[in-house]
C-alpha positions as a LaTeX table, in Angstrom:
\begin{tabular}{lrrr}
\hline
Residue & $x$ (\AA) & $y$ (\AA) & $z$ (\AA) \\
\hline
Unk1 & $-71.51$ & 1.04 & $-15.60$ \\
Unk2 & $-71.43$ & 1.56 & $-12.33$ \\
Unk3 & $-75.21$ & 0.39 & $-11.50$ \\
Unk4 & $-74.10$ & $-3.01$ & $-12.50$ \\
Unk5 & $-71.25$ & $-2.86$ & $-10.43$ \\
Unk6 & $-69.26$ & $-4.35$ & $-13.62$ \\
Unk7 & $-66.12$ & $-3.30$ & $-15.62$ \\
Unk8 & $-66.68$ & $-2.40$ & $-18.92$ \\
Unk9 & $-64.41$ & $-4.00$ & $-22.08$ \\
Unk10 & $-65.16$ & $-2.11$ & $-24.93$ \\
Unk11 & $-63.51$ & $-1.60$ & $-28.48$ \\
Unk12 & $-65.32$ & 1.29 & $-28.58$ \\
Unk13 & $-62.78$ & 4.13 & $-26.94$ \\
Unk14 & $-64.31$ & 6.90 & $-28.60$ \\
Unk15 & $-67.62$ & 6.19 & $-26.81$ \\
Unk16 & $-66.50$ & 5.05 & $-23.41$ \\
Unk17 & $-63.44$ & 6.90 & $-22.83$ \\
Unk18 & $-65.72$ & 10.18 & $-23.29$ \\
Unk19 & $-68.50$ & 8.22 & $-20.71$ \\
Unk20 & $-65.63$ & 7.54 & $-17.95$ \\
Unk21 & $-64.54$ & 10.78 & $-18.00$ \\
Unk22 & $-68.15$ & 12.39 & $-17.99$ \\
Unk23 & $-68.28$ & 9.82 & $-15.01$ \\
Unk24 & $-65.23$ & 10.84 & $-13.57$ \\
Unk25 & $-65.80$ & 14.55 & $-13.80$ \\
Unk26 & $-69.30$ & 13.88 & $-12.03$ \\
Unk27 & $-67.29$ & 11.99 & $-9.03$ \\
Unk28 & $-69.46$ & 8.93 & $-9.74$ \\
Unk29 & $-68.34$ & 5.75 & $-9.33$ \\
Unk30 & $-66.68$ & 3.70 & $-12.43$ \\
Unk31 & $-65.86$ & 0.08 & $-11.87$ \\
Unk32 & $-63.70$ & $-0.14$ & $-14.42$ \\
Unk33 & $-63.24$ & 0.17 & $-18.34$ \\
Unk34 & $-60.89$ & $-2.32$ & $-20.01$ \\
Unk35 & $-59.90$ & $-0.91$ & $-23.68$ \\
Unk36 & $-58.86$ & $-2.93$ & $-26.94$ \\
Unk37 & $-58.01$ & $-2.06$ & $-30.43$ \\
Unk38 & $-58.62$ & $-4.82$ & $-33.15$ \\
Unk39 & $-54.83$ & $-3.77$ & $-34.24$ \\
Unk40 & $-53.01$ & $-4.69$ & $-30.74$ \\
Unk41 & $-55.80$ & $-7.42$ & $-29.91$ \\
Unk42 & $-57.31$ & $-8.67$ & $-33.45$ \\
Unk43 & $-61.13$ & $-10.73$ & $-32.77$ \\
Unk44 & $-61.75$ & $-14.01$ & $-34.52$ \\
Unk45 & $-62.04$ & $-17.53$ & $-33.88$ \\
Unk46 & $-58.03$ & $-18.10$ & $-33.58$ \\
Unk47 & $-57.63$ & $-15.50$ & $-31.18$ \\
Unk48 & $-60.59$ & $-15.60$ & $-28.92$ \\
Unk49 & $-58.22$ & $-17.91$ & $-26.52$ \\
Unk50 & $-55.35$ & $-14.33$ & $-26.24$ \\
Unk51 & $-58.72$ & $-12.33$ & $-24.98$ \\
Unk52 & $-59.52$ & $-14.43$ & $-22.34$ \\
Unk53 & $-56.16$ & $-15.21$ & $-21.33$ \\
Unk54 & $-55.32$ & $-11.14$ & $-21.38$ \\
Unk55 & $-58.51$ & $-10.41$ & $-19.50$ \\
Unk56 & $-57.51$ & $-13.69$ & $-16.76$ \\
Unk57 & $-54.08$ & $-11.58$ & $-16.60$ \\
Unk58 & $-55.33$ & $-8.18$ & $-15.70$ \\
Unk59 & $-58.05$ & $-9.90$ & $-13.29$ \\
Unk60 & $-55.66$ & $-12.01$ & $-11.37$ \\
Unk61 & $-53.51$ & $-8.48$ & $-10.73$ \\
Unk62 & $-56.49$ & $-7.22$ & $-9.59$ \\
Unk63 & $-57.73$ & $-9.48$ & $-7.59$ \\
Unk64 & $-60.63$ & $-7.61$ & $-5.65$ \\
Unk65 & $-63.37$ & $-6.71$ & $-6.54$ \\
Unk66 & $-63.31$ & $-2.77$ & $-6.45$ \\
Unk67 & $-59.57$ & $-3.43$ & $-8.10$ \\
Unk68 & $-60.64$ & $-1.11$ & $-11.13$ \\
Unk69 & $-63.09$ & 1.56 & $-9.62$ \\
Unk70 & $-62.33$ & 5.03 & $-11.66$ \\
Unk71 & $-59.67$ & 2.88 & $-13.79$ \\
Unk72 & $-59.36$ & 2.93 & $-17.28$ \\
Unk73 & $-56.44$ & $-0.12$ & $-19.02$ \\
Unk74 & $-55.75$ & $-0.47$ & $-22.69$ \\
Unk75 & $-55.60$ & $-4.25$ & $-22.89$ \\
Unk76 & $-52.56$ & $-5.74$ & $-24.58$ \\
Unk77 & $-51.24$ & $-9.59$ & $-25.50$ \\
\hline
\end{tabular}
């Protein structure tokens, strides 16, 4: 993650939420991890539109570009 100099979106919390802490823990650097659940955030083709407008949300509040470092959001609609 931090290599890249990228946030992360994942559904996957198990995984990542256990990587950003290991991160965390370490005192590396995170750029971010942006969380959804396919219950608060369902994918398919009618609701690809709500993901990009959620992630546009959370991105405009954040505007710079270390906004997120050693941050962890659950995205929601």
């Amino acid at each position: 993650m931090a290599a890249d100099q990228r946030v992360v979106v994942s559904e996957n919390a198990v995984h990542f939420v256990s990587c950003f802490s290991e991160m965390i823990a370490r005192a590396e650097i995170c750029y971010g991890l942006m969380l959804t659940s396919n219950e608060s955030m369902p994918r398919h083709a009618g609701t690809m539109t709500m993901l990009v407008c959620v992630l546009e949300r959370e991105l405009t509040l954040r505007p710079r570009d270390n906004a997120l470092i050693d941050q962890m959001l659950w995205l929601r609609p």
